[in-house]
C-alpha positions in Angstrom: -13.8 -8.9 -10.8 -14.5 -5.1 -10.9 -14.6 -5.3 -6.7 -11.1 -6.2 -6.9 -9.3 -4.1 -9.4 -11.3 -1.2 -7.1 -9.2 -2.7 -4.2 -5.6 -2.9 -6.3 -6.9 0.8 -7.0 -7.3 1.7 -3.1 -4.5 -0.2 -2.3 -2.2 1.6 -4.8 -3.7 4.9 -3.6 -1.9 3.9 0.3 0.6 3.0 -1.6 1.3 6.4 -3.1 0.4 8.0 0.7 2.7 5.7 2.3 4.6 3.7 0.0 5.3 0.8 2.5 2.0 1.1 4.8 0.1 -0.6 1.6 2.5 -3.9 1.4 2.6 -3.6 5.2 -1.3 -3.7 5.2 -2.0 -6.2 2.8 0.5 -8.8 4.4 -0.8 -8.3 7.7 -4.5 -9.6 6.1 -2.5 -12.7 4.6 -1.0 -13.8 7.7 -4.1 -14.0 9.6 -6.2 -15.5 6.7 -3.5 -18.1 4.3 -1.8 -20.2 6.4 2.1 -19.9 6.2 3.4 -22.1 3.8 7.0 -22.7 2.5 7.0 -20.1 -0.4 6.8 -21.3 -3.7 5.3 -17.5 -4.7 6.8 -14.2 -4.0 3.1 -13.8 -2.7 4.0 -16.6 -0.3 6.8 -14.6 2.1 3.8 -11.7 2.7 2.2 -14.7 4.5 5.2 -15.1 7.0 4.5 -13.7 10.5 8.5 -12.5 9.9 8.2 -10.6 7.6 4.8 -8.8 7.9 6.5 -7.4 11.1 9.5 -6.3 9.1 7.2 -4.6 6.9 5.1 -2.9 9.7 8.0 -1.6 11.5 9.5 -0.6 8.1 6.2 1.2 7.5 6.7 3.0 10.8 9.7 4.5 10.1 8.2 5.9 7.2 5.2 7.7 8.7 8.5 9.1 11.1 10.4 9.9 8.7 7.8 11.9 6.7 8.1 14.5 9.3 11.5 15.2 9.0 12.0 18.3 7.5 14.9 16.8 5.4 12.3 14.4 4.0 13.1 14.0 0.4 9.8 15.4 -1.9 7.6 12.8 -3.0 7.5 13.4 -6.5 11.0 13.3 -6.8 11.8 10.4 -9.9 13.4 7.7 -7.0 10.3 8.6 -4.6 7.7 8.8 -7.6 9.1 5.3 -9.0 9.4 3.8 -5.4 5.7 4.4 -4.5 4.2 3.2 -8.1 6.1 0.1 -7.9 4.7 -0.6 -4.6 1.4 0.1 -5.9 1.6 -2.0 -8.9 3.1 -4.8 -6.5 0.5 -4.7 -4.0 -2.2 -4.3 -6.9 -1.2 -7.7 -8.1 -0.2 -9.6 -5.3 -4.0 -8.4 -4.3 -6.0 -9.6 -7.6 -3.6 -12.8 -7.4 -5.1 -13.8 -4.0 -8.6 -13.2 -5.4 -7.7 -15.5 -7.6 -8.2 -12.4 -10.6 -5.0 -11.7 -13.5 -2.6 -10.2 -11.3 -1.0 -7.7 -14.4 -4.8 -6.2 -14.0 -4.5 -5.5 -10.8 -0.7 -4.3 -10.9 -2.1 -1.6 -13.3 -4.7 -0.5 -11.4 -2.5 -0.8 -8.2 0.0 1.4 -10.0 -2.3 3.4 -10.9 -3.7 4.2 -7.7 0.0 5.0 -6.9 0.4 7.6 -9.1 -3.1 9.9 -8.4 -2.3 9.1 -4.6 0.9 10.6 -4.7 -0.1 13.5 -6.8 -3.3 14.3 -5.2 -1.6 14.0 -1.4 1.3 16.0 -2.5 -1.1 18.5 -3.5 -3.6 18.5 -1.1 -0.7 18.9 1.9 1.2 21.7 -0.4 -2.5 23.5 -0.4 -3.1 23.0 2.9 0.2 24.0 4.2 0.9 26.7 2.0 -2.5 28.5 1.0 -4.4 27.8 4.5 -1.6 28.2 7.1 -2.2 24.7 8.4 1.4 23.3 9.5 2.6 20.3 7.3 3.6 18.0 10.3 -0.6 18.4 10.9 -1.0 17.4 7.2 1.2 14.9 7.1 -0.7 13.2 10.8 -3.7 13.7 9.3 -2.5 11.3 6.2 -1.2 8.9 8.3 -5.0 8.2 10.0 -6.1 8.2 7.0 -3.2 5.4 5.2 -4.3 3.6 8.4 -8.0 3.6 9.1 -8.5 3.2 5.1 -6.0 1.4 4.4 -7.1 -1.2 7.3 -10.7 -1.0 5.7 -9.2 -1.6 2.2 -6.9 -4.9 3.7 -10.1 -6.2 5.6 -12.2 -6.5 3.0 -9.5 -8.5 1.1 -11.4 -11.8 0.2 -8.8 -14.6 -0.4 -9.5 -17.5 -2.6 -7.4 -20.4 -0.3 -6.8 -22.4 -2.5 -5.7 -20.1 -5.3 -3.1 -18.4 -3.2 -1.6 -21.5 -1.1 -1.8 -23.5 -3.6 0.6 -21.6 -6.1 -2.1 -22.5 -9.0 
């Protein structure tokens, strides 16, 4: 039970990096482990092939977009609020599939949400700011980390079949 409010954590802490990389992630997992059903969940449509592409391309323009340099600040309220949410969202839809209490795991996803967004925004301010090191570099260096950890987080996702298909 604690391994998987860890992983609503984790995922939450992508989802505050990146806020879509962490639903794109976690549906990419479902696809390839619960077979596509009609939904009957909203944790049903991150099982369709559709729309984990949606969500991986939407993902992508995110990590672009990021770069920008009219990129809006991520602790702006809408930004803030956006990135928690998908935390919290992830977080549950994660504990639901290990068949755990998915309000549990939408706090600890939220959670997660909220120190990674303050800790990155901090971390890339410092590093930008107080040791020269351009933002765009920053901001590259985040996105290998959203994606290797984020990858290791999704993979070690441990789906109880019957739990999630089954709607129960």
């Amino acid at each position: 039970m604690f391994q998987t409010y860890l992983k609503a954590f984790q995922i939450g802490v992508i989802a505050g990096m990146r806020a879509m990389a962490a639903p794109a992630l976690l549906s990419h997992k479902l696809v390839r482990t619960i077979p596509a059903k009609e939904p009957q969940k909203p944790i049903h449509y991150l099982t369709l092939p559709p729309v984990s592409l949606g969500l991986k391309v939407v993902a992508a323009g995110e990590m672009i977009a990021d770069k920008l340099p009219n990129a809006p600040n991520r602790t702006s309220p809408p930004q803030f609020i956006a990135r928690v949410a998908s935390g919290a969202t992830c977080g549950a839809f994660l504990s639901e599939v290990e068949g755990q209490p998915a309000p549990y795991g939408a706090l600890a996803g939220g959670l997660g949400a909220a120190v990674g967004t303050l800790v990155f925004f901090n971390l890339r301010r410092w590093l930008d700011h107080d040791l020269g090191i351009p933002d765009t570099v920053g901001a590259l260096a985040e996105d290998a980390l959203v994606i290797g950890v984020g990858w290791q987080i999704a993979n070690s996702i441990e789906p109880k079949l019957e739990t999630a298909v089954s709607g129960n």
